[in-house]
N, C-alpha and C positions, 0 to 999 in steps of 0.2 A: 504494500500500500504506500502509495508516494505521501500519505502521513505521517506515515513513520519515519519515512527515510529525507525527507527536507526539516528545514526547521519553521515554526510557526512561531508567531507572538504572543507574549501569556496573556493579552487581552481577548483577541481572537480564539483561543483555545477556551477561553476560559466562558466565552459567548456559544461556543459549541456545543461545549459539556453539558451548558445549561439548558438547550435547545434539547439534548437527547435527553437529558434527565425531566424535561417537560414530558419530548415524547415519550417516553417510556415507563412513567412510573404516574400520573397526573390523570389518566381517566379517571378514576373513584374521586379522589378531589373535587372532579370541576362536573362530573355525572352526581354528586350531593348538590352543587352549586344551580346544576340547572331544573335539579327538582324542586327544591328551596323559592326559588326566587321567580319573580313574571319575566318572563323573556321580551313581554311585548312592552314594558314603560321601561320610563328611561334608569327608573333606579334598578333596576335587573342586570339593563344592558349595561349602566354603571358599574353595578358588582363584578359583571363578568370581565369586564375588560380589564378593569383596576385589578382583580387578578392575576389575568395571563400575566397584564404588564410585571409585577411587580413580583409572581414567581422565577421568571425569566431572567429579570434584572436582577433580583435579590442573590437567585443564585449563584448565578454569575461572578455577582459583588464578594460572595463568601469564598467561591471556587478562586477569583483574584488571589483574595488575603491568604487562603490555604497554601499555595502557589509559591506566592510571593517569598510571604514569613516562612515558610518549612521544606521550601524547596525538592528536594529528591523524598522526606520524610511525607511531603502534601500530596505528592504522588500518590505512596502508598495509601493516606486517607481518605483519598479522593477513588482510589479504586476499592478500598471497602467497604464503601460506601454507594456504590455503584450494587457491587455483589449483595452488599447487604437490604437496600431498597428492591433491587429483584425480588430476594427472599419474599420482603414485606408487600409489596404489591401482589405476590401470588399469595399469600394468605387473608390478603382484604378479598381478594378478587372471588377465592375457594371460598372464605367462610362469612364474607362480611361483616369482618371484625374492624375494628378501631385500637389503632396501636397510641394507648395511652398507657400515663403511668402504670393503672395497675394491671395493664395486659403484660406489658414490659416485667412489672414482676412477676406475673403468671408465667412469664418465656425463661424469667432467670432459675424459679422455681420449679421446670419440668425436668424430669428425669431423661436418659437415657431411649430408657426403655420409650417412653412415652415418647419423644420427637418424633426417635426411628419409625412409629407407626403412622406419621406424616411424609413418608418417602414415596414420589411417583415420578412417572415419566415425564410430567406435566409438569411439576416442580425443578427437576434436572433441567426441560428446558431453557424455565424461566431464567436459571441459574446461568447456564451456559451464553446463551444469547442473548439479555439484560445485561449481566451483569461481569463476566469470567471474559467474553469476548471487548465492551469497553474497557475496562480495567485492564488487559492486555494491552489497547491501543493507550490507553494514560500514562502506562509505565516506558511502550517501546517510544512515545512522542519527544522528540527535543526542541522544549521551549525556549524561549529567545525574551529572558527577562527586559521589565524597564530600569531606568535610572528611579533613587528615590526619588527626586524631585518630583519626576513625574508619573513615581507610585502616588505622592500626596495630592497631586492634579485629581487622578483620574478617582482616587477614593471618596475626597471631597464634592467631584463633582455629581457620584453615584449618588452618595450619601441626600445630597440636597433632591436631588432628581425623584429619589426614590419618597421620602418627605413632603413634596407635592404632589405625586397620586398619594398620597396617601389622606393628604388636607382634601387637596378635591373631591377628594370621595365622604369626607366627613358626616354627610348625611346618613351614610348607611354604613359607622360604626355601630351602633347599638344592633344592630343583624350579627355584625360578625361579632360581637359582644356574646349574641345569645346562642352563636354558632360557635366558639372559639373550640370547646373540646372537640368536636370528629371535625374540624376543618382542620384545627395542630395534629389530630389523629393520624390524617390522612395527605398531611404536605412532604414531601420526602427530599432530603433525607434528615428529615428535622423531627418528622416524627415519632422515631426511634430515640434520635442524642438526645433530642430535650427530654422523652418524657422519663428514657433512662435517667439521665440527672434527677429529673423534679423524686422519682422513685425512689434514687437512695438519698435526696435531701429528705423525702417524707421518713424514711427509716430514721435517717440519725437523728429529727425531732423528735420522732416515737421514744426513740433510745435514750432522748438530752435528759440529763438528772435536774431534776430541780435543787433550787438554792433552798435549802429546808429552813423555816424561820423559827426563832426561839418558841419552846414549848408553851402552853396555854395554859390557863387555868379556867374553869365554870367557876365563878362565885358562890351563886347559888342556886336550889332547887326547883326554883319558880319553872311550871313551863309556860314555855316562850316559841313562839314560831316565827320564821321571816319568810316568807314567798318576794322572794326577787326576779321578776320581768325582764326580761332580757330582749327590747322591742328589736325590732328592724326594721332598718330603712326608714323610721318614724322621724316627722321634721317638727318639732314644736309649733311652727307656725301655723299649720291644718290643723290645731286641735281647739276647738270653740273656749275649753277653758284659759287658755290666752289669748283670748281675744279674738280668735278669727270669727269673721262675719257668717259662716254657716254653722249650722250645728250640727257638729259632729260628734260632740260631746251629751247627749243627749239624757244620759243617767249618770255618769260622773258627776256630772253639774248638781245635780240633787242628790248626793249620796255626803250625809253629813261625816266631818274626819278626815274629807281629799281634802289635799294639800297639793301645791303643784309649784316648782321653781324654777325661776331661769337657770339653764345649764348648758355647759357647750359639750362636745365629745374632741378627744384628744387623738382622734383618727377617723378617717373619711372610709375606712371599709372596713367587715368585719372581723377579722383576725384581731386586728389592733385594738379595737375599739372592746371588742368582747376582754381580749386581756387586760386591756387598763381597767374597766369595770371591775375583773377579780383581782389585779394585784393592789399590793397596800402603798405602793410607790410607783409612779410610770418612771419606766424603768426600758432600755433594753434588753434587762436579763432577763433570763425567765426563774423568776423569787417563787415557792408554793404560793399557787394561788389559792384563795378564798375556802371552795371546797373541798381540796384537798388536806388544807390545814385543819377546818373544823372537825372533816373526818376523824384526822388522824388524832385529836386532839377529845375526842368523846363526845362529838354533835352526831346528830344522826343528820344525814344530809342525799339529799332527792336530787337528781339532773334529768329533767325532760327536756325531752328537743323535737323539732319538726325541722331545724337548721344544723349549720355544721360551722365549723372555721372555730372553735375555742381551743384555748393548750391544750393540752395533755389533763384528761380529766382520770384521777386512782382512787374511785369513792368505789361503793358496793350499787347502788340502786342507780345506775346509769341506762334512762331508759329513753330510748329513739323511736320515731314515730310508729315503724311496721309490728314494734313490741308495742305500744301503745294503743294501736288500734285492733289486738287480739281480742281484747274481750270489749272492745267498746260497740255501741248501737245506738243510729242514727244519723242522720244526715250530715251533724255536724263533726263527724267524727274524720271527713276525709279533710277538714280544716284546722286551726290550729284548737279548736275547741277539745280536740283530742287532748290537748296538754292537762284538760281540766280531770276528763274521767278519772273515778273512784282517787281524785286526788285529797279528799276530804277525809273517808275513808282509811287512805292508808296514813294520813295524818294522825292521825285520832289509834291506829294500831300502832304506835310507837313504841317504842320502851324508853325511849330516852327522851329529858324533859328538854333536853335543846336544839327543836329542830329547825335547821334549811331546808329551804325546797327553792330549786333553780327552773325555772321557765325558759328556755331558749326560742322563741317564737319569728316564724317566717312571715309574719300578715302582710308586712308593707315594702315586700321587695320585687322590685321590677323585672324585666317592663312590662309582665302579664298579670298586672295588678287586679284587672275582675276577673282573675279567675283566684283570686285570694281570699276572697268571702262565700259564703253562701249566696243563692238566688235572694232570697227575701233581705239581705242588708242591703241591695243596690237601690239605697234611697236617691242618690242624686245620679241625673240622667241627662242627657244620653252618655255613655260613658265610648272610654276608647279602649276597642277590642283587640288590638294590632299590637305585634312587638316593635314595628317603626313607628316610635312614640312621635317624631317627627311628620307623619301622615297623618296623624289625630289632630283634632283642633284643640288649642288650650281647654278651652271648659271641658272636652269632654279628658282628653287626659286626667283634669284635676279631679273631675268626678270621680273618675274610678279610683284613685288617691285616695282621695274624701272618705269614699263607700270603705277601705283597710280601714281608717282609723277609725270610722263610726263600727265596724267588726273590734275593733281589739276596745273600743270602750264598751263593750259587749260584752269582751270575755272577763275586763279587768271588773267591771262592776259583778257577773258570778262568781269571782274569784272573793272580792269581798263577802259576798251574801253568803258564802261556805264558809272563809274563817268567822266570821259572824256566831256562827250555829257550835265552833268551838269554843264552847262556855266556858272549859277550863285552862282556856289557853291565852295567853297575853299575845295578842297577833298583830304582824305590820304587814301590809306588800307595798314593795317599793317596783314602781316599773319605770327604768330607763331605757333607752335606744342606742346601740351601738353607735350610729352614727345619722346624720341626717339624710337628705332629697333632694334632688336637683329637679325641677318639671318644668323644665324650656325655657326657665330665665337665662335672657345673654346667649341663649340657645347651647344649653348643656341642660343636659338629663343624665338620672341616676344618680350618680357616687363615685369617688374613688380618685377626684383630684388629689394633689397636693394640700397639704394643711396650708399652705402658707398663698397658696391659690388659690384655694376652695372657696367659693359664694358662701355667704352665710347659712343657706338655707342647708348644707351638707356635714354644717357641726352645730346649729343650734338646735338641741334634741328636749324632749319632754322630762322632767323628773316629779315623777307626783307619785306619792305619797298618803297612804292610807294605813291608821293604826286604832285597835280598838281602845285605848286609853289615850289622854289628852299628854302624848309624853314629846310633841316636837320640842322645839327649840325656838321661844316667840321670836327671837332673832335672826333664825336663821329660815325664816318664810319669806324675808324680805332680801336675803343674799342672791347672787348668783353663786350656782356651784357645777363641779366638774364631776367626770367619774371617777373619779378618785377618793370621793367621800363616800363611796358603797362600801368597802373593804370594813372601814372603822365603824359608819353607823350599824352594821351588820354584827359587829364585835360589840359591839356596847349595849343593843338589844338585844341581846342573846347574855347578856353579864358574862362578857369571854374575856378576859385580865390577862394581856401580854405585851411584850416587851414593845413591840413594834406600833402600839395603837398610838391614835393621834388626836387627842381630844380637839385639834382647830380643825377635824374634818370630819365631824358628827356632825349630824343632826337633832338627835335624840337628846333630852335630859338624862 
């Protein structure tokens, strides 16, 4: 082949590779892309182009730097990578699977025995003509490097290139927001590296030891419950008890004992946001959080969820939704109402007089917001049914907004009307929001700026507060506060004596 035997430029090679690794690994990619999306408007035909372009180039842009920076070593990555995407596009293609993190550990964890009994003729092909025949041609090629100077040309000028489709297309981020896992599944050969990475970063978090905080004490015997709400996506500003001009607040508002304050959140998505809530300092380490400590410490302590994204949770009663909805009945059972079942119940079977119960709840996270309630809460109408929040008109967007928070002041007021009924229990629920909502101001939706970018509307979050005895703190109805004051008022209502507490970040008397 006179490819091998002349010399080419590592721009032009590098524009090749990309074009075969288009061809030959990118059906299932862009065959998801055209089911997905309307072929006949312009944001379809948007999506698809913004695409091609930007697989082509992108890869290109990598295959360059591989090239460049590892010279005879890029080679070799560049042809395992070839063999290796073979591999994986014949097994999207056989089994229509999604090479994500935890398929990636599925692959690292099969045996021997097990692969072998995925050997055929149809696979060998794949292998031989994808992947064993390029990889050949990338190792026999002799490229004809650049100067750096005009390695920094040509990567700046990618860099900016690729930056503008990607602004241009900004309308129909929140698509590939809500596409991101089988489209990273299925882009090759990124598929594989990244979610191999993301795979054993998830191990070594599973694995990271917490910073264990000094030992605790119970005061005394009184029993004490705290039910802590863990919102989402909740933005203070939609909620009628501050003020907003609809109500959505509808039985809060008349339920004597809420309390409600200004607060901000110290992270714009959930991860962050859910750990500042449990730890007793924000911090980048990871300190024992909240219920881990109580646990360990003599509380009895409950984690339900319908969400994900919190540390490392080592309590006993760790219950997620598909366990939550075994023994539940009723309609509101496929929503977050499930967090409620027989939760009074197993309050009430305790043995121990100090108990937590954690709430992790999904109501108010985008962009398929009515389909976050039941039928009968979609008070305000006409709402917007689209995950391209940007195709909805504002009202109907906020509507379906509106209709989560008048749902979770739904649950939170059953939530009160249960500890209520536990007579012999001194009970609070505190419900904050990981973080706030963006709905088309400045024309951003959802979440997950920058703190130091972020619009108001994506860290000013709800803190309100209901407790069966008059025990706030008259002063402290009139502060703003952070999440950083759950750890401590949590420890203080529960009479929990340790080293680490902070009496200027109670609420409580």
């Amino acid at each position: 082949m006179r490819l091998l035997r002349d010399n080419i430029k590592i721009v032009h090679f590098s524009l090749l590779l990309s074009c075969l690794n288009f061809l030959f690994f990118h059906f299932p990619f862009f065959k998801f892309i055209f089911n997905n999306v309307d072929c006949k408007n312009i944001s379809g035909i948007s999506i698809i182009v913004c695409f091609v372009i930007l697989m082509v180039v992108a890869n290109a842009f990598a295959f360059f730097l591989i090239f460049f920076l590892f010279r005879f070593v890029g080679k070799i990555f560049l042809a395992f990578f070839f063999i290796a995407s073979a591999i994986a596009v014949y097994f999207i293609n056989t089994y229509n699977i999604i090479i994500d993190a935890e398929m990636m550990g599925n692959v690292l964890n099969t045996k021997y025995s097990e692969a072998s009994g995925f050997f055929s003729i149809k696979l060998l092909l794949y292998i031989i003509l994808l992947g064993v025949i390029p990889a050949i041609i990338i190792m026999k090629t002799k490229i004809v490097y650049v100067t750096f100077k005009r390695f920094l040309v040509i990567v700046l000028t990618s860099l900016l290139f690729m930056l503008a489709v990607v602004f241009a297309n900004s309308p129909n981020w929140l698509w590939v927001d809500k596409n991101s896992k089988v489209l990273g599944g299925l882009a090759m050969p990124w598929s594989y590296t990244v979610n191999l990475s993301l795979f054993f970063v998830h191990k070594q978090q599973e694995n990271e030891k917490e910073i264990l905080l000094p030992d605790a004490t119970i005061k005394d015997n009184r029993k004490s419950v705290v039910v802590l709400v863990i919102g989402e996506s909740a933005r203070s500003e939609n909620f009628s008890l501050y003020g907003y001009s609809k109500n959505t607040n509808p039985l809060l508002s008349k339920t004597p004992g809420v309390f409600h304050f200004n607060a901000t959140s110290c992270a714009t998505y959930t991860t962050a946001g859910v750990k500042c809530i449990l730890e007793h300092k924000n911090t980048s380490d990871l300190y024992e959080i909240l219920p881990n400590y109580l646990y360990r410490n003599g509380v009895e302590v409950v984690w339900r969820t319908t969400n994900w994204g919190e540390p490392p949770v080592h309590i006993k009663n760790y219950q997620n939704k598909e366990t939550l909805m075994k023994d539940c009945k009723g309609d509101g059972c496929d929503y977050d109402e499930v967090l409620l079942n027989n939760l009074k119940e197993q309050i009430a079977a305790s043995t121990k007089n100090k108990v937590l119960i954690i709430l992790h709840t999904s109501t108010s996270h985008g962009p398929e917001y009515s389909k976050k309630y039941p039928p009968q809460f979609e008070t305000f109408k006409p709402v917007c049914n689209s995950v391209e929040l940007a195709k909805c008109s504002n009202t109907e967007l906020v509507n379906a907004y509106d209709n989560t928070i008048g749902y979770t002041d739904y649950i939170l007021y059953n939530l009160i009307e249960d500890l209520k009924q536990l007579k012999e229990y001194r009970s609070a629920m505190i419900f904050v929001s990981d973080h706030g909502e963006s709905l088309g101001e400045k024309n951003l939706y959802m979440h997950g700026l920058p703190l130091s970018l972020a619009p108001k509307q994506q860290y000013d979050i709800p803190f309100i507060v209901w407790t069966s005895d008059n025990s706030l703190k008259q002063t402290q109805t009139e502060n703003s506060l952070s999440q950083d004051y759950i750890f401590h008022s949590v420890l203080n209502f529960l009479s929990i004596q340790s080293p680490v507490y902070n009496e200027e970040l109670n609420i409580f008397k």
